[in-house]
Legacy VTK file of the C-alpha trace (Angstrom):
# vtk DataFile Version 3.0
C-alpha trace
ASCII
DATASET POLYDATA
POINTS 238 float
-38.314 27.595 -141.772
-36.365 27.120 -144.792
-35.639 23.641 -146.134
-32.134 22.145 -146.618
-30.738 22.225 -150.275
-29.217 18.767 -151.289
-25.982 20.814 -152.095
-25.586 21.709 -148.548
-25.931 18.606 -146.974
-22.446 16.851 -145.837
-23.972 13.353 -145.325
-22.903 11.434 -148.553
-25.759 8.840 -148.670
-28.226 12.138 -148.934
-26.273 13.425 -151.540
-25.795 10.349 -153.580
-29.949 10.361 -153.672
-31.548 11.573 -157.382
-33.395 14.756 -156.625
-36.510 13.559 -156.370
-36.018 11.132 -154.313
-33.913 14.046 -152.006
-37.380 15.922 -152.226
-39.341 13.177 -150.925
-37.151 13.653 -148.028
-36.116 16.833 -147.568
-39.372 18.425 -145.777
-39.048 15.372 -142.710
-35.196 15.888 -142.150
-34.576 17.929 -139.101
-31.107 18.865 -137.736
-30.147 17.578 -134.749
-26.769 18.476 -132.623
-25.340 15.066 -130.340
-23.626 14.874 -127.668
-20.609 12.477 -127.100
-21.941 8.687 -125.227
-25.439 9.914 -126.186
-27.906 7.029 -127.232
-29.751 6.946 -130.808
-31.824 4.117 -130.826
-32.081 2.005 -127.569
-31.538 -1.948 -128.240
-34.756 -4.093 -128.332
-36.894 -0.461 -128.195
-39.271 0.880 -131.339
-37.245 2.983 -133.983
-38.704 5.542 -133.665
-36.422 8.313 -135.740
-33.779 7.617 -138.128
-30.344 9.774 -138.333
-28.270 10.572 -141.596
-24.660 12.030 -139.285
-23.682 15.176 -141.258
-20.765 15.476 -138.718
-19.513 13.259 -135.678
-20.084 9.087 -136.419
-22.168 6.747 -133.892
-21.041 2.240 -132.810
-23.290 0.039 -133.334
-22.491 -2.326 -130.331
-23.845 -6.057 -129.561
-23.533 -7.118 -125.764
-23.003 -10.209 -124.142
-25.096 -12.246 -121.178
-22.015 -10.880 -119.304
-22.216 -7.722 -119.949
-19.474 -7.898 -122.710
-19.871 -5.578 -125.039
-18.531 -5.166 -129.044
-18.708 -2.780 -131.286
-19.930 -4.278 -134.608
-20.122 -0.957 -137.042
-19.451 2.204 -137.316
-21.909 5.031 -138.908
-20.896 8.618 -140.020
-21.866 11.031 -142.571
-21.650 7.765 -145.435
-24.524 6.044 -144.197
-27.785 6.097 -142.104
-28.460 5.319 -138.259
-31.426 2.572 -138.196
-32.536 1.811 -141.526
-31.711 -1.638 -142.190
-34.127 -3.158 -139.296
-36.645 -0.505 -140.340
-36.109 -1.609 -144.633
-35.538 -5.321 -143.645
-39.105 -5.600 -142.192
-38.598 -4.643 -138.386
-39.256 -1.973 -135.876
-36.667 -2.805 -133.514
-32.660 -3.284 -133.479
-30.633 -5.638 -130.742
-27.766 -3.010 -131.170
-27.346 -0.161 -128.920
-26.755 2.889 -131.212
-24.644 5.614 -129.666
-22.889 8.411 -130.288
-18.917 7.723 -130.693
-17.595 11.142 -131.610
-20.076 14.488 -131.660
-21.391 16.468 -134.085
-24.411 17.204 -136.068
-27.002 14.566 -138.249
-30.150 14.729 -139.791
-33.161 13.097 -138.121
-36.059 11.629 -139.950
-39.104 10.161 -138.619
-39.611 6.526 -139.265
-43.186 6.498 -140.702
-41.789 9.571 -143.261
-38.579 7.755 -144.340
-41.053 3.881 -144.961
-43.463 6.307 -146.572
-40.501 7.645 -149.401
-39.690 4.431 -149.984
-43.095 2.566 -150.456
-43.576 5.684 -153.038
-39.878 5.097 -154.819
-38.993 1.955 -155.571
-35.150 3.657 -156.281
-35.173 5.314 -153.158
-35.593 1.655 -151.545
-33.243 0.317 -153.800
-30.172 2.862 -152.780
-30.725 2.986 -149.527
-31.031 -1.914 -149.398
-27.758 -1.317 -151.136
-26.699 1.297 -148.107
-28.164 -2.161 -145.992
-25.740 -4.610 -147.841
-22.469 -2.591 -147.435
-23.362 -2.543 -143.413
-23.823 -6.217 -143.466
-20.312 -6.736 -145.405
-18.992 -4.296 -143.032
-20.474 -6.689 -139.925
-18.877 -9.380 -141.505
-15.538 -8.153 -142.456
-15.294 -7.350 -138.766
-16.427 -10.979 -137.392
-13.356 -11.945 -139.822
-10.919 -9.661 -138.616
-11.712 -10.099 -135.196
-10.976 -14.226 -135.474
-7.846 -14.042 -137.857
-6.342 -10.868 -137.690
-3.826 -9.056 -134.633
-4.964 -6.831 -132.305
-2.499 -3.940 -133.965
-3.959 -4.655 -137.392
-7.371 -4.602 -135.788
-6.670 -1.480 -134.099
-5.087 0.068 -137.100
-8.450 -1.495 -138.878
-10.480 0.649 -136.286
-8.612 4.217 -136.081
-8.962 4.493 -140.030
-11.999 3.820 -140.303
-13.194 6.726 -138.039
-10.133 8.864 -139.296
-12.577 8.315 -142.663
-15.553 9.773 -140.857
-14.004 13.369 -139.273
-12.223 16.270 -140.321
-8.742 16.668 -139.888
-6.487 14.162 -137.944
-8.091 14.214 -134.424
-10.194 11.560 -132.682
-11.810 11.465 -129.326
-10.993 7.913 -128.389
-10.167 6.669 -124.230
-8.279 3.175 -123.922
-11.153 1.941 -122.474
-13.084 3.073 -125.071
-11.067 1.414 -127.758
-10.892 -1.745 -125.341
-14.923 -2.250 -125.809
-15.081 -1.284 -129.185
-12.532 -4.238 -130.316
-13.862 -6.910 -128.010
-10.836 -7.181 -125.862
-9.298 -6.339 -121.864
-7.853 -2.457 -121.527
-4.631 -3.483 -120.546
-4.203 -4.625 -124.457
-6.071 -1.712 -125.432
-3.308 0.330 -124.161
-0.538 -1.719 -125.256
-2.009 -1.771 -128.900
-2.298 1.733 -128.516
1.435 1.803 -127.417
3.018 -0.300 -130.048
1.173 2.150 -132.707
2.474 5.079 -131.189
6.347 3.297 -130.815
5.591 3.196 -134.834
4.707 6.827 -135.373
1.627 6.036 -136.673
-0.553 7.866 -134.179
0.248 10.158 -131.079
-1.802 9.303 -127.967
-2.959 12.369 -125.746
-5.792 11.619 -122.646
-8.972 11.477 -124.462
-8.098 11.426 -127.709
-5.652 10.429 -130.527
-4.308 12.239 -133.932
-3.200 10.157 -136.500
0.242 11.208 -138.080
0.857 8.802 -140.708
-2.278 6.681 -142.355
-0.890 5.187 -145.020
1.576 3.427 -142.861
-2.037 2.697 -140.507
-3.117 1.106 -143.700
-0.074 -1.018 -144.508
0.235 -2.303 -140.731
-4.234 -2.831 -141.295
-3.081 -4.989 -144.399
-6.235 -6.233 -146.082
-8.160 -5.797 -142.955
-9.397 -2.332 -144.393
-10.749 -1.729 -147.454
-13.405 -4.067 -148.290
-16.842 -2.751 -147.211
-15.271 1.035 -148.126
-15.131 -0.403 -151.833
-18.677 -1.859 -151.631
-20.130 1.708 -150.396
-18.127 3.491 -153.899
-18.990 0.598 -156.308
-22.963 0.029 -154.848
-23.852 3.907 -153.503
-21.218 6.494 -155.644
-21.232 4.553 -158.609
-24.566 3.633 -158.541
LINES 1 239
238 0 1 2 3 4 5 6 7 8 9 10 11 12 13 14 15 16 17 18 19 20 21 22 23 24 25 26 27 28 29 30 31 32 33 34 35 36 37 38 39 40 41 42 43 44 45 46 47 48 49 50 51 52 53 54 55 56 57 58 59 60 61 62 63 64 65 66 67 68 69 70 71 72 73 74 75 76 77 78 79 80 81 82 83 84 85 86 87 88 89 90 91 92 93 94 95 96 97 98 99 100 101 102 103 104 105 106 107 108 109 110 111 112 113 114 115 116 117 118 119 120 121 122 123 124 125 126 127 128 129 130 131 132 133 134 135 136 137 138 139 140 141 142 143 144 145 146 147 148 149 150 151 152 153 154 155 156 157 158 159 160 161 162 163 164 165 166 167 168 169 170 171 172 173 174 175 176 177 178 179 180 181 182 183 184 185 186 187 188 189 190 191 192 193 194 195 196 197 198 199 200 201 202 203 204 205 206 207 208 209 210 211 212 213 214 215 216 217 218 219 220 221 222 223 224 225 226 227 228 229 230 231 232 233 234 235 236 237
């Protein structure tokens, strides 16, 4: 079986990697085709495998005593599925991983990925920096989520997996978008509702298609923006 050429891969994190430390990869990556709702890494279970999304973007979600669940991130082809637990010292992750919108990643086993980085000390480096945009990006939304509406919220939301596909289209179900922000479905749909009234997005069963972003941005306000400026200044610029 032939092996992957950096220059093919779509997963920007990969790509962003010097080539040597893309060759101390590149013989453990193994493509991998997901389904939509499908699970990555189980909460509280070993990490076993670790997934760089080429297509297609995966929630991290926390849940509640009560069942109450919250989506806290959001990974797609800039980033990595599991390696901050598995860099920060741990073999396990509280967050239920699944897959948000289908497609196609990269899976690595986790004793190959710790045993590129113990042998690059750059490779560790990138990918702690890949760590510290997540954690910003965890933060940003605990902030949003206390001070900001739910439209701006919303608006928050749709563009930042709008940044993660191709073309305009998103599979996304009101009570889908009523767990990921934390809230009941009946303002789910009315949030959804009041964008539409806008013309910023046009709502079909199943799925939305955004029709005007930059006025999704200006209604997000400075709710967006701030972990997608850490990922260009600490992994693109780097």
């Amino acid at each position: 079986m032939s092996l992957l050429l950096q220059k093919a891969v779509r997963n920007r994190l990969l790509k962003a990697l010097s080539p040597d430390n893309f060759l101390l990869l590149q013989p453990h990556l193994k493509a991998r085709r997901t389904e939509l709702r499908q699970t990555v890494i189980e909460p509280n279970q070993l990490i076993t495998q670790l997934f760089f999304p080429e297509t297609g973007y995966v929630s991290l979600v926390t849940q509640g005593a009560q069942g109450d669940k919250v989506e806290i991130g959001i990974v797609g082809r800039e980033g990595v599925v599991g390696a901050s637990p598995v860099l920060l010292g741990s073999d396990r992750t509280p967050h239920h991983c699944f897959v948000q919108a289908a497609g196609e990643m990269l899976a690595i086993e986790t004793p190959a990925l710790c045993a590129a980085v113990d042998q690059s000390p750059s490779l560790r480096r990138l990918l702690l920096r890949y760590t510290l945009v997540q954690f910003v990006e965890a933060s940003q939304t605990a902030f949003i989520n206390a001070s900001y509406q739910l439209e701006a919220r919303l608006a928050r939301w749709i563009l930042m997996c709008h940044d993660r596909v191709d073309g305009d289209e998103l599979t996304m179900t009101h009570d889908f978008a009523a767990v990921m922000l934390g809230v009941q479905r009946t303002s789910a749909t009315l949030g959804i509702q009041a964008l539409e009234g806008r013309r910023l997005i046009k709502a079909q069963r199943g799925r939305i298609t955004v029709t005007d972003r930059p006025g999704l941005v200006a209604l997000a306000d400075h709710s967006y923006g701030l972990p997608e400026a850490e990922y260009a200044r600490l992994i693109e610029a780097a």
